[in-house]
N, C-alpha and C positions, 0 to 999 in steps of 0.2 A: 553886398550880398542880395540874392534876391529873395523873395518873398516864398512863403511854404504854397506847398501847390497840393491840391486833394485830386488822389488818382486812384479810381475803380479798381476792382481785383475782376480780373476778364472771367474768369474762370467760370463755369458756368449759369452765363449769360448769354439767353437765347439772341438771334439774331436781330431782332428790335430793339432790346435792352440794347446790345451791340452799338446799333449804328445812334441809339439816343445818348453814349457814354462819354461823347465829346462834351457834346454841350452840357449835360451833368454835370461831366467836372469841371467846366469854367464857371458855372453856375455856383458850384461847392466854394471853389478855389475861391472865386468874390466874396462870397459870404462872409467864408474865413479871414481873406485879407482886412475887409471892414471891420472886422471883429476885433482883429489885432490891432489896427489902428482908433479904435473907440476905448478899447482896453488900455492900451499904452498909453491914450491921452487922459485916460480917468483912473490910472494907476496911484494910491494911498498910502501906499505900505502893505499891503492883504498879505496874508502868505501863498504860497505856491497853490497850494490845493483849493483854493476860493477862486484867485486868477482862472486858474484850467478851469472851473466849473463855468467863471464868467465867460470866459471864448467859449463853451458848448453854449452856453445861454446866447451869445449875442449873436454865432454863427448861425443856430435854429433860428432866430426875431430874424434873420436876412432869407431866408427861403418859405417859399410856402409853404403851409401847411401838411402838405402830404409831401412832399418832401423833405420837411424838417421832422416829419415821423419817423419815417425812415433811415434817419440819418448816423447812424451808429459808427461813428468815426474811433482810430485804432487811439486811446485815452491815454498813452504813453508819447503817442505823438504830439498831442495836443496837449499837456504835463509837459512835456521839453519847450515846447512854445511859451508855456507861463512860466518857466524858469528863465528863458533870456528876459523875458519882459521885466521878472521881480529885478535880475542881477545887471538889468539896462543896456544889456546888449542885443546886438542885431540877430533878429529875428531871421531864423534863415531855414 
């Protein structure tokens, strides 16, 4: 399976936002993927809702700063991620 991807809502998003939304999202998508991978390697037992908090924590520590402000990722998505993580399955 491959790995979760972070993908922009187009919707209004002026034309420079536009054309900088690629590289955004591979920017995002890294973050997240290290995250998951720091996570899973330093996985203890937490419950669900520590895990999720930790992928918001380690994905913001991988982006700069004003973009880890801004980064208001949908938290049901990233909740389903720390439940394959608790329940050892693949991350997808």
């Amino acid at each position: 399976m491959s790995e979760p991807h972070v993908t922009l809502d187009p919707r209004g998003l002026d034309p420079v936002q536009q054309k900088l939304r690629g590289p955004l999202e591979d920017q995002l998508t890294s973050a997240l993927q290290a995250a998951i991978h720091r996570v899973r390697a330093g996985y203890a037992g937490e419950p669900v809702e520590q895990v999720c908090q930790r992928l918001l924590d380690e994905t913001r520590s991988g982006l700069h700063p004003d973009i880890a402000a801004g980064f208001n990722p949908d938290m049901d998505e990233f909740c389903r991620v720390a439940v394959a993580i608790v329940r050892g399955g693949a991350v997808s």
